[in-house]
C-alpha positions in Angstrom: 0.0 0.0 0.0 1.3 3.6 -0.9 0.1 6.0 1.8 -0.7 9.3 0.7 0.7 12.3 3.1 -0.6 14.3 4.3 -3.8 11.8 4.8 -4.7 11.3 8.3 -8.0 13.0 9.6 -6.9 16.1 7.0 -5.5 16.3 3.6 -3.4 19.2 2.0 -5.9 20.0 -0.4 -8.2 20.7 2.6 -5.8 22.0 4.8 -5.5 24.6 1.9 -9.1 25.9 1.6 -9.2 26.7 5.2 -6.0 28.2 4.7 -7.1 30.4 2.2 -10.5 30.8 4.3 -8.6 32.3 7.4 -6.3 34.7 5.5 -9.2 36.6 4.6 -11.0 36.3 7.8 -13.9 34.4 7.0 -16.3 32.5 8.7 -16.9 30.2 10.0 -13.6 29.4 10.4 -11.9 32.3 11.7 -13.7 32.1 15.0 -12.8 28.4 15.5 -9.2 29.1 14.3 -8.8 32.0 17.1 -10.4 29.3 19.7 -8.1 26.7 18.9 -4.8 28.7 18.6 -5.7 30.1 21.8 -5.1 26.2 22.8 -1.8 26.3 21.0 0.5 27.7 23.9 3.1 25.9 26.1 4.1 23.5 23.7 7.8 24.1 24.6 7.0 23.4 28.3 5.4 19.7 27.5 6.1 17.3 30.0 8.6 14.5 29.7 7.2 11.3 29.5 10.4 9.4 29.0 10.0 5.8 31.2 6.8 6.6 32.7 3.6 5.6 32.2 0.1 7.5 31.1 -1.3 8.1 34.6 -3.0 11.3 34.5 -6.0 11.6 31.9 -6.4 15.3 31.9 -2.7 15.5 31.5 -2.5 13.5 28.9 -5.7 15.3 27.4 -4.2 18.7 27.4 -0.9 17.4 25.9 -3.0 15.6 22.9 -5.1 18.6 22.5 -2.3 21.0 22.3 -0.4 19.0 19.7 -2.7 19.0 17.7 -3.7 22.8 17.8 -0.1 23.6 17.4 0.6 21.7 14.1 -3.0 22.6 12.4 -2.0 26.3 13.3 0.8 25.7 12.0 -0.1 24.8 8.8 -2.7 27.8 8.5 -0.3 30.5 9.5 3.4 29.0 8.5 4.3 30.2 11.7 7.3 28.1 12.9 6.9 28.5 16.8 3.8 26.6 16.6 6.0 24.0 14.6 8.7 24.0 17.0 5.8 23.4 20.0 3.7 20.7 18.3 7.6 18.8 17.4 8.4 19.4 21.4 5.0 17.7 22.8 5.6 14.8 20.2 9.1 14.7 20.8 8.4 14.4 24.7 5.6 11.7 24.0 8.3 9.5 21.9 9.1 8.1 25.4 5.8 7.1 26.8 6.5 3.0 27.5 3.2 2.3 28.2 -0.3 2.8 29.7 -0.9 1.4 33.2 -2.7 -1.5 32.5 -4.8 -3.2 29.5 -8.4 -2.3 31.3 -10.9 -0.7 29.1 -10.4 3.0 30.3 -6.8 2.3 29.0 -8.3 1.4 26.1 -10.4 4.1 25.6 -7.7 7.0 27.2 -5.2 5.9 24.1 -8.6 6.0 21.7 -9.3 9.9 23.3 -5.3 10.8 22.6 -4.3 8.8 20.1 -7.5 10.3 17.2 -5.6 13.8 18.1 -2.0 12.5 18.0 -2.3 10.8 15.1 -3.7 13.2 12.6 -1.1 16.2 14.6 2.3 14.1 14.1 0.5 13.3 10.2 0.4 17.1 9.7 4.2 17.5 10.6 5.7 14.6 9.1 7.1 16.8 6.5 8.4 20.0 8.6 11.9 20.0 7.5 13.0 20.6 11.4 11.6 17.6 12.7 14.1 14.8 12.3 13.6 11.4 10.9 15.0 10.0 13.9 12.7 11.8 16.3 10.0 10.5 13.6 11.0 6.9 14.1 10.7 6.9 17.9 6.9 8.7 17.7 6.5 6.0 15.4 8.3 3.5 17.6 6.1 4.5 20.5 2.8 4.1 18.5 3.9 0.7 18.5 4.7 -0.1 21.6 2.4 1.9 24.0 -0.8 2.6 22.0 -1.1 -1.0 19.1 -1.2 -3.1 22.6 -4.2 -0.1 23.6 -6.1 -0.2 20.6 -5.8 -3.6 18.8 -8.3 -5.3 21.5 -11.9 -4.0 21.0 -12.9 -2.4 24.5 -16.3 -4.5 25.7 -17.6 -1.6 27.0 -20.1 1.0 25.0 -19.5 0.6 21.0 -18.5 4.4 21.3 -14.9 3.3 22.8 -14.5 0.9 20.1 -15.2 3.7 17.1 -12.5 6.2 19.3 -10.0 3.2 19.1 -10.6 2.5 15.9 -10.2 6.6 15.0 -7.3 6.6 16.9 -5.7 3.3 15.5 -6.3 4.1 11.4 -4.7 8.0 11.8 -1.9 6.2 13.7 -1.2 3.4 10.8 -1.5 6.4 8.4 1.2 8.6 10.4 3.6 4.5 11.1 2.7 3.8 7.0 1.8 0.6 8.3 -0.5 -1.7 6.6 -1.6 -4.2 8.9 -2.7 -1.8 11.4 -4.6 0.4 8.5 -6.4 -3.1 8.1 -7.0 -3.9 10.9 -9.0 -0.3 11.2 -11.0 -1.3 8.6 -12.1 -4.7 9.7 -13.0 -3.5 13.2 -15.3 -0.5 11.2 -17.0 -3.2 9.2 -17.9 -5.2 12.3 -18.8 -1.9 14.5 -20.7 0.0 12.8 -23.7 -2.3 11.5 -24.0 -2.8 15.8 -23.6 0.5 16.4 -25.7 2.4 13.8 -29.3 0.7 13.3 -31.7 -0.1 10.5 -34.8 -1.9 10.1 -33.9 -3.5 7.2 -31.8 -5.6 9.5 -34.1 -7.7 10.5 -33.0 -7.5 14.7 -30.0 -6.0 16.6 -26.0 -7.2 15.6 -24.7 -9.0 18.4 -21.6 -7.9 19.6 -18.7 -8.9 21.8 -19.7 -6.9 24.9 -23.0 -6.7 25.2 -23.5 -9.6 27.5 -25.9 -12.2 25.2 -28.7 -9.2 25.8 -28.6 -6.7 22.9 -31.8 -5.1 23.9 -30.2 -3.8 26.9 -27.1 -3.0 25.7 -29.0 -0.3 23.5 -30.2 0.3 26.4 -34.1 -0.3 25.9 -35.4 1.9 23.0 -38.8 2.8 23.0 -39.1 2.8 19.5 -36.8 1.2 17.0 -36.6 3.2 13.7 -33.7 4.1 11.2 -30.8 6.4 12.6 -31.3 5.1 16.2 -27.6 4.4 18.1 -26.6 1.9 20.7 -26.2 4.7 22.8 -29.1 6.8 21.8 -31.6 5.5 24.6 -28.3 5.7 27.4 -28.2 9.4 28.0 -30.3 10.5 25.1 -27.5 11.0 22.5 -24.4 12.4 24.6 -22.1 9.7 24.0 -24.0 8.8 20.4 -22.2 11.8 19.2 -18.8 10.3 20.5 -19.8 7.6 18.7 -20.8 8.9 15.5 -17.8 11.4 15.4 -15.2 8.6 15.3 -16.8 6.2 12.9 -17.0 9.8 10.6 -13.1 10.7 11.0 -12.1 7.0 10.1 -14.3 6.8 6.9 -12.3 10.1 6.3 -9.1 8.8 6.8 -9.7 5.7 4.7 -10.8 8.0 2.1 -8.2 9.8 2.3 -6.1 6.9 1.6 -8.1 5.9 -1.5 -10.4 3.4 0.8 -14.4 4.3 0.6 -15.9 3.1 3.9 -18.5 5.8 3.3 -20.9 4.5 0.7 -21.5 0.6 2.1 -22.4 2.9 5.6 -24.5 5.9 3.4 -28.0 4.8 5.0 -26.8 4.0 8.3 -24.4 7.3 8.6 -26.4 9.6 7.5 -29.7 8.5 8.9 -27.8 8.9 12.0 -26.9 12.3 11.7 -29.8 13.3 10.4 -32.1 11.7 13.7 -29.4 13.1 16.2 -29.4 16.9 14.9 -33.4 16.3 14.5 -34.0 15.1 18.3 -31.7 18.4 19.6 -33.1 20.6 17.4 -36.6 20.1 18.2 -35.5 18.8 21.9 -38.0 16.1 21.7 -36.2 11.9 21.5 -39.2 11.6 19.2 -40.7 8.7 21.2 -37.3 6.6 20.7 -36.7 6.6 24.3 -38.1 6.2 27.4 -36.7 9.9 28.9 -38.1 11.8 26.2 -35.5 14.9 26.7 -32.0 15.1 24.6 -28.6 15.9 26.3 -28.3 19.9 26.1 -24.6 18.6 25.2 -24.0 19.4 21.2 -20.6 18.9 20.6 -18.6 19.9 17.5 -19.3 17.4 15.2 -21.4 16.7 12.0 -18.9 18.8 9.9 -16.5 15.6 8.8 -20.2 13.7 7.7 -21.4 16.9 6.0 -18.8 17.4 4.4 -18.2 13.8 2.4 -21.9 13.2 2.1 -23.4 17.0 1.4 -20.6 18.3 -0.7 -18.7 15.3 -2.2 -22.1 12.8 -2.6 -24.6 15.9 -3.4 -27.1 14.5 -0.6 -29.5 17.2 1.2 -29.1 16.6 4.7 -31.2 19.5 6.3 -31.7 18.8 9.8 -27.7 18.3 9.7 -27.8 21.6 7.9 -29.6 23.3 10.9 -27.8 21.8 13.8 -24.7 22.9 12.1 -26.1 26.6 11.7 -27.8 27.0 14.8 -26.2 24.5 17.4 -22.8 23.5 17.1 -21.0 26.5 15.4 -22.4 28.7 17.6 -21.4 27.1 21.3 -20.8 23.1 20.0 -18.5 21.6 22.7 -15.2 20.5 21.3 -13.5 17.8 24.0 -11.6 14.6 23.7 -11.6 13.4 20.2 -14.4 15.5 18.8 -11.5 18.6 17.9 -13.0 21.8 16.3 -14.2 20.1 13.4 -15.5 23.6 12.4 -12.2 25.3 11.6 -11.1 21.5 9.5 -14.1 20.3 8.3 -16.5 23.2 7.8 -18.5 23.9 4.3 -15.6 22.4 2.7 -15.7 21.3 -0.9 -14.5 18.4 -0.8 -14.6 18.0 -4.8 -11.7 20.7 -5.4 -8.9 18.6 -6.4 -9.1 16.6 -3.8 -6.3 13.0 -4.6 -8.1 10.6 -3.2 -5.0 8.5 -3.1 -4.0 5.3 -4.6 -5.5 2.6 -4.6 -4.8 -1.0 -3.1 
């Protein structure tokens, strides 16, 4: 397989538009571009992680999210001290041996940090300061502290598989490495038809994890229809859109890399988004759960979907349209893995000379 470069969660071609988009001051992506370089400081004061293990999660958090402000600022204002800060975070993360177990919120902490890791060391691969040695041992570390992380599916709630499997196909994109790329893909295809719900099926996917009772594990739906989530019914679509925002940014990165994981998921994707942005806008579950009430949590999502299915596909999403317009660029929460996909993703079109890579 030739990997394509950049290719993780963001492309050059994208990378570009936005560019272009900020130096005039438009929105809106200039207000999400001042939020996150306002998260792009300290970066020559990261911590050393050099033989220790990843103990703190807000720590590790912070570090994560500050890489990967610094190297997207980076690449929208060619202004080398973010450079030299996202380089120093990675740098100091080279030497992280491990995480302090194998338990599931190990598995789902190197999910969280890994999905923002991956795509920021992808969007400095090429800086000309940051050696190929100091590459290697990111690269190196990948292997040794977050594969062991992310190559067993967590039991738990399918939306800590979808952030392992985010975090594991930006990694293998960032290692150029193959078997991990593929082994992304084959944890998507077995996720995401138990995750993301359609009549047509027939009954619910059994999974690993959900104990031999599947009804439960979606946590007792009122009403099953198309676009419903395993997690819809456990806190009325909080951690759903955890869920859908990572299965989004690794059909991105596959098709980045010349892989379409997005049309075999159209129907199930996009009826997804479209129930989600539905139920907050009109702030009414729409009698798919027994707590009738969504989360007043909108997080900053829906642009990476909108994007590939709206602008690339043609499709008229409008309830996406609206949650995007009135919800989640005005105040959407950006935490974890779900990273300001405003100022990457937003009203992009994705049809511009866009390489989709070559093909396997």
């Amino acid at each position: 397989m030739t990997f394509i470069h950049p290719g993780a969660l963001n492309n050059k071609q994208e990378l570009d538009f936005v560019k272009a988009k900020i130096k005039v001051g438009a929105e809106p992506w200039i207000t999400a571009f001042t939020q996150v370089k306002s998260l792009a400081t300290d970066g020559l004061n990261a911590l050393n992680y050099i033989n220790s293990n990843s103990k703190d999660s807000d720590i590790s958090k912070n570090e994560a999210r500050k890489a990967y402000a610094n190297a997207i600022i980076w690449y929208l204002t060619d202004d080398d001290i973010y450079a030299r800060q996202a380089i120093s975070i990675l740098n100091a993360w080279s030497g992280l041996q491990g995480f302090t177990g194998g338990n599931d919120q190990d598995k789902l902490q190197a999910g969280w940090i890994g999905a923002l890791f991956g795509p920021a060391a992808e969007i400095m691969r090429n800086y000309s300061e940051w050696t190929p040695a100091d590459i290697a041992k990111l690269q190196t570390m990948f292997k040794r502290a977050f594969y062991p992380q992310l190559n067993t599916a967590s039991n738990w709630n399918g939306n800590v598989d979808l952030a392992q499997i985010d975090a594991i196909m930006n990694i293998a994109v960032f290692n150029e490495d193959e078997d991990e790329f593929n082994i992304g893909i084959i944890r998507f295809n077995k996720r995401i038809p138990a995750y993301f719900y359609q009549v047509s099926d027939g009954g619910v996917s059994p999974i690993d994890g959900d104990g031999g009772n599947s009804i439960a594990f979606w946590s007792n739906p009122a009403k099953w229809i198309d676009g419903l989530t395993q997690e819809t019914c456990r806190d009325n679509n909080h951690h759903a859109q955890y869920g859908m925002a990572s299965a989004l940014h690794a059909a991105e990165v596959a098709w980045h890399q010349g892989v379409d994981l997005y049309t075999p998921n159209t129907k199930r994707l996009t009826d997804a988004m479209e129930l989600m942005a539905s139920q907050i806008l009109s702030g009414n579950m729409l009698g798919t759960c027994a707590n009738n009430i969504p989360t007043t949590d909108v997080f900053n999502t829906w642009e990476v979907g909108y994007c590939h299915y709206h602008f690339r596909k043609g499709m008229s999403l409008p309830n996406t349209e609206r949650v995007l317009a009135e919800k989640v660029r005005i105040n959407g929460i950006s935490d974890w893995n779900i990273f300001y996909e405003t100022l990457s993703h937003a009203d992009i079109d994705c049809n511009i000379n866009i390489d989709k890579g070559t093909k396997r």
